[in-house]
N, C-alpha and C positions, 0 to 999 in steps of 0.2 A: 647542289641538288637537294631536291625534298626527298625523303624517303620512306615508305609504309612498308615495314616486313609483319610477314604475315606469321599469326602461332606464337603459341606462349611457353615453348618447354625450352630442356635445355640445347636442343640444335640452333633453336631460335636464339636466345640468349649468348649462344658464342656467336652466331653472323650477325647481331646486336653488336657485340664489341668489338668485331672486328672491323664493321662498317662505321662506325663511330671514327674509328682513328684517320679513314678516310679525309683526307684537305678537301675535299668537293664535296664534304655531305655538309649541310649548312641545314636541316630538321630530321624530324627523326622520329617517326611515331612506330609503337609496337601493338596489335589488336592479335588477342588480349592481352599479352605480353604477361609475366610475374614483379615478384618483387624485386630479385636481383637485376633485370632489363629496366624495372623502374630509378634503379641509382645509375645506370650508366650516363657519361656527357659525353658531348661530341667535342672531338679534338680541337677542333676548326675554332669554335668559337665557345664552350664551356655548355652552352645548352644543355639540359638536359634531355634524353628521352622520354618521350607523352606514352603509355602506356594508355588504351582507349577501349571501354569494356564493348569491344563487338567480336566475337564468335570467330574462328577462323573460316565455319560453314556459314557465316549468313553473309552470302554471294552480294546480296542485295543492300546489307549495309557498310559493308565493308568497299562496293563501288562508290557511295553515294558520298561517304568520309572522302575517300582516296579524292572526289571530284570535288566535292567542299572545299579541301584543303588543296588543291591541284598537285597532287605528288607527281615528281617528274620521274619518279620508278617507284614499282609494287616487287619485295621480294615475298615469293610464296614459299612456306618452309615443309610444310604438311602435305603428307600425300592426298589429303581427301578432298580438301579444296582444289588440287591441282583438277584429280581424276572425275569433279565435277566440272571444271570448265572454267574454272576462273580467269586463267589468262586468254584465253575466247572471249568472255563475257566484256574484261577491260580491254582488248584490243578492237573489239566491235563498239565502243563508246568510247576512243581516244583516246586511252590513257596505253602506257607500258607498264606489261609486268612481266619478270623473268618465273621463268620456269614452263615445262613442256605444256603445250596446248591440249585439249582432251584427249585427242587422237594418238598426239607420243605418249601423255601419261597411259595408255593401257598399258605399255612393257609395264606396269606393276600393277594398275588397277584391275588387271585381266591376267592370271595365268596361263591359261589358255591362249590367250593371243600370244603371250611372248615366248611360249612353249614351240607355238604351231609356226610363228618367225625364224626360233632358230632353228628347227629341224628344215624347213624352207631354205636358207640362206645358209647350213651349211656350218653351224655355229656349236660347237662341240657342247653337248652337254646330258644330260640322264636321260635312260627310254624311261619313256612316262603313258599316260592316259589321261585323259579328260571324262569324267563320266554323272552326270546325274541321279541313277538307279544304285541303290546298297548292293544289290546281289552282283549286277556284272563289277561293279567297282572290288569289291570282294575277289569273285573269279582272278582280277588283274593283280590283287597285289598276292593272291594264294602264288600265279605265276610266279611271283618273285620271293616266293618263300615266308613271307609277311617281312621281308624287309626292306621298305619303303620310306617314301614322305608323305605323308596324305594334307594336301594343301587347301585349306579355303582357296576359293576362283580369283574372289574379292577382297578389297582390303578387310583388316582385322588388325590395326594397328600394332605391324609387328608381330601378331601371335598367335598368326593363321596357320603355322605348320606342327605337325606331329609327328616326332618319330617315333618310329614303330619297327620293333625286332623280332617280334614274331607274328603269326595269324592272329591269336590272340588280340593285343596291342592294335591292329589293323585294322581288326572288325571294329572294336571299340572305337578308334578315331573316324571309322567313315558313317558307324551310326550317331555318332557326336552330332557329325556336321548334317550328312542328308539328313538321317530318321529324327534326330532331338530337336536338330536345328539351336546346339549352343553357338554355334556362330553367325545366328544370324541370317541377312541374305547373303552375306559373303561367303558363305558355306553351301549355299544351294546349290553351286556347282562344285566338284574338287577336281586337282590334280594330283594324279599317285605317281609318284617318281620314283625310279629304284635306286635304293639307297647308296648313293657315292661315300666311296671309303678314303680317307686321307686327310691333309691340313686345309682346314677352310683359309680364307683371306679375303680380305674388301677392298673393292678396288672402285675409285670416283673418277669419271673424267668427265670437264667442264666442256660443252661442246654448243656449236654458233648455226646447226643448220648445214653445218659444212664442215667445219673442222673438231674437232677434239683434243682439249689439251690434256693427259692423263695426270694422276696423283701418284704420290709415293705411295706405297703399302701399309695396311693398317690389317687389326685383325678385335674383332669383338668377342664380345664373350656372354651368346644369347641363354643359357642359363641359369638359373638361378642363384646355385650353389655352388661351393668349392668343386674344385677335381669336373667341370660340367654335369654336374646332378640336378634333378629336379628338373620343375618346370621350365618352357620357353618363357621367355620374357622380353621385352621392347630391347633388352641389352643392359649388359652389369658394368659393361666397361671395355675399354678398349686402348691400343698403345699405337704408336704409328714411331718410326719403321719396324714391320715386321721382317723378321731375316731369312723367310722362306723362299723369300725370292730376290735374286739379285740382279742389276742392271739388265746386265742380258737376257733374263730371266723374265724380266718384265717387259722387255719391248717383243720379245716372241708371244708371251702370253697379248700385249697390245696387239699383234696383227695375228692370231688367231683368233682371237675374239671383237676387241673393240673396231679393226678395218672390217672385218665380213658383216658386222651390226652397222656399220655406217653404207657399206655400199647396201645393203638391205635396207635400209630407210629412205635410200637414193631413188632405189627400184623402184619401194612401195610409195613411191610420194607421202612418206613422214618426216615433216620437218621439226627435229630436235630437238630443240632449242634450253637448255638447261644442264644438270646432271646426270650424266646416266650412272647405276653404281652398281653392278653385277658384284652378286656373290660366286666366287669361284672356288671351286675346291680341287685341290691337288694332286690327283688320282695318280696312279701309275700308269695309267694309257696317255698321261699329259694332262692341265687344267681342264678344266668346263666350267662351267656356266650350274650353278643353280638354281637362280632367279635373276630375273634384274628389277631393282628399284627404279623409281624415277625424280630421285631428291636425294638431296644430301642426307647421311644417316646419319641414327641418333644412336650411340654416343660418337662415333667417327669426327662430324666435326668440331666436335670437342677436343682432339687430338691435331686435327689437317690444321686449322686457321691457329691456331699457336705458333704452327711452323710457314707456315705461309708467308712469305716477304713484302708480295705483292700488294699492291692497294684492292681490296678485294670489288670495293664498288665500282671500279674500272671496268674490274673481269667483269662480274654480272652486269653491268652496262654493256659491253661489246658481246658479251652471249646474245643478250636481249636483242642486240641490234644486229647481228651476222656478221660482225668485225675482231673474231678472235685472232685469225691469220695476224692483225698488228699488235697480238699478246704472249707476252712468254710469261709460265707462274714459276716462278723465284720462292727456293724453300730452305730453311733452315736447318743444317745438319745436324741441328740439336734432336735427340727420341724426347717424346710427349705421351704420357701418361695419364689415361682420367678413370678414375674409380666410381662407380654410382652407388649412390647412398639411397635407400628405398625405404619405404614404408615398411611397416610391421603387415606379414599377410600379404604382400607381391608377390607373382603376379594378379593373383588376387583379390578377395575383399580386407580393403584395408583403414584404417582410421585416419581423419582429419585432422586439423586446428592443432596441432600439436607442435609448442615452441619450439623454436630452433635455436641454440648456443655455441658458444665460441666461433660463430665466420670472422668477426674482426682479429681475433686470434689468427684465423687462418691464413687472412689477408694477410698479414704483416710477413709472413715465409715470400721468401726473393724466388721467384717465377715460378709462381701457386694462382690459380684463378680457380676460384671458385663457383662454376656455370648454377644457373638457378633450372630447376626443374620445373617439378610441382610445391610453388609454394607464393605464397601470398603474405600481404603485409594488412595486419590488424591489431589496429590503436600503436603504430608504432612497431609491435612485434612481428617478426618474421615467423609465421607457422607451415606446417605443412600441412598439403593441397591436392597431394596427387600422389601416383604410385612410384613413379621415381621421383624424387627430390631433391636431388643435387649430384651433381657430376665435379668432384675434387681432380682438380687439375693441373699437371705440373711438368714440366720443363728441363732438359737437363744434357750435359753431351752425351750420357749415357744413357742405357736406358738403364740399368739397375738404379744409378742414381736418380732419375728420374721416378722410378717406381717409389725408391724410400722416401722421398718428398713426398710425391701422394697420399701416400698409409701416414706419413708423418702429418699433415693437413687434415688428412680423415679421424685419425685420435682426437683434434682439438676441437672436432665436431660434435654437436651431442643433440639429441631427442629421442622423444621413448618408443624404443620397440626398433630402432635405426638397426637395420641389414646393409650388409652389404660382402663380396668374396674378397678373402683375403688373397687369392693366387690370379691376380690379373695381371698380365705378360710375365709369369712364370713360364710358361710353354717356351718362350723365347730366351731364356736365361739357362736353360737347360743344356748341358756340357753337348757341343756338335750341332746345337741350334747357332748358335753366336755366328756371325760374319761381320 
């Protein structure tokens, strides 16, 4: 098979290598792909991956490559291209691409839609509001004490929500988004959620239009700083298996949420077709629902496709096509660890072109991958490009040992101003967390 995956960071870059190892993938382009997507070969035959400078939003040239070169699948990795239409746009001109159609991606391009789904269908999750006006938005979260979420509507790459614990805190995040308009149009509508107390966790399942195959547990680490301080951010990092939930654990949370989200798409004539990844958090009245995405998350799959068995462009071929029921995902017992290495200034305004040393170093650590972020290759050097920059990634039966490989990866890494938290899947290592 020919293959064009869409998006250049690091979610892209691990379903880069993981589809790579694929015996049926026989080319391989990434638009725009980075510099680490640009070293990767395919198993099959040694090729390398084409890395192609076209935009993950230009709809228009990204169909015209994909037709050029006849790809026999388009994997889309980003949410913004999804929540534009792009798998409408190549299904309506012959071609296939996985991931949901305009219609499913609202569960994330729309809070409000997927707010007003599961209060609908019956889907456990926060009393919330939808509101365009400061003042009555105001009035809703004073109801709640000022302890809320106040959500851009729209996407905001990850770092559309703010929490807020008192009045204070409230009014400022909802004149951010309505009155200042820092966020954009994605901000001209919000959603205020009351603030759910307990262990968050992220949960992925691969689903055909009909079926859903679920993931093991994973759990990120959206801010900034140690100990969760600071700002939101796209994610610092994350570990998969999390041990907040166990077996049983996870398939009651799957049929209170993931079965009443599917007969709900049944109802509403939305057909599926990709990842769905709901945030849930742990409450003591049982799980809910915080949001749900519509793609694989970043850093998560930098964690799931480590442990993953499976051939993965199998799965996203039988997604794309409505033939999961002939797929089981096969995962490795091993815990997987990835730390994200950021800019100086993340979330932030942060600096460019700035060398990157020791990844061959890092390479040579026995089951270490080092996913590329934001970063680019010039005259040969590898610099940094973006605000995250690399996701160090590692392997292991355990997860402590799994962790020390990581931070042991992340030392031989160097560029100036390089951030990144030192206590990622700490929370899980912690005496009565272990199972």
């Amino acid at each position: 098979m020919k293959v064009l995956v869409i998006g250049g960071g690091g979610r892209e870059h691990a379903l880069v290598w993981k589809l790579a190892q694929s015996p049926r993938a026989a080319r391989m382009w990434c638009a725009p792909g980075n510099a680490g997507i640009a070293a990767e070969r395919l198993a099959s035959n040694g090729s390398p991956v084409e890395c192609v400078a076209i935009g993950a939003e230009d709809l228009p040239g990204l169909l015209a490559f994909a037709k050029g070169q006849g790809a026999d699948l388009t994997v889309v990795g980003p949410d913004n291209p999804l929540g534009m239409g792009i798998v409408d746009l190549f299904q309506e001109n012959g071609l296939r691409a996985w991931g949901p159609n305009r219609q499913a991606a609202r569960f994330e391009a729309s809070k409000s839609f997927s707010q007003e789904f599961m209060e609908k269908h019956g889907i456990p999750t926060a009393r919330s509001g939808t509101f365009t006006e400061s003042d009555q938005a105001s009035r809703f979260a004073a109801a709640l004490g000022g302890r809320c979420a106040v959500k851009a509507d729209g996407l905001a790459l990850g770092k559309g929500v703010l929490i807020c614990r008192n009045m204070a805190q409230a009014d400022d995040a909802i004149d951010a988004m309505l009155n200042r308009g820092e966020f954009g149009e994605a901000g001209r509508r919000v959603v205020i959620q009351e603030l759910l107390e307990g262990m968050e966790v992220s949960l992925h399942a691969l689903c055909d239009g009909h079926v859903a195959r679920v993931f093991p547990t994973s759990q990120d680490h959206k801010r900034a700083l140690d100990g969760d301080e600071g700002p939101n951010t796209g994610g610092m990092g994350t570990y998969s298996p999390a041990p907040f939930l166990d077996e049983a654990e996870l398939v009651a949370v799957t049929q209170k949420i993931i079965e009443p989200w599917q007969r709900g798409c049944a109802a509403d004539g939305i057909d599926f077709r990709g990842i769905l990844y709901p945030g849930i958090m742990l409450t003591r009245e049982g799980p809910k629902v915080l949001e749900f995405n519509a793609r694989f998350g970043d850093p998560e799959t930098q964690v799931y496709l480590p442990r993953l068995q499976s051939d993965l462009l199998e799965l996203l071929d039988a997604s794309a096509r409505g033939a999961l029921s002939d797929h089981q995902l096969e995962w490795s017992s091993q815990a997987c660890v990835c730390v994200v290495m950021a800019s100086e200034g993340y979330p932030g305004s942060y600096p460019k072109g700035r060398p990157i040393a020791g990844l061959e170093e890092a390479a040579t650590l026995p089951n270490v991958k080092v996913f590329h972020a934001g970063t680019k290759s010039v005259d040969g050097v590898v610099v940094t490009s973006g605000g995250r920059v690399l996701g160090v990634t590692a392997w292991a039966d355990d997860l402590a040992q799994a962790r020390d490989l990581a931070y042991d990866a992340v030392k031989r890494i160097r560029f100036e101003g390089a951030q990144f938290r030192n206590d990622i899947a700490a929370k899980a290592l912690q005496p009565g967390n272990r199972r």
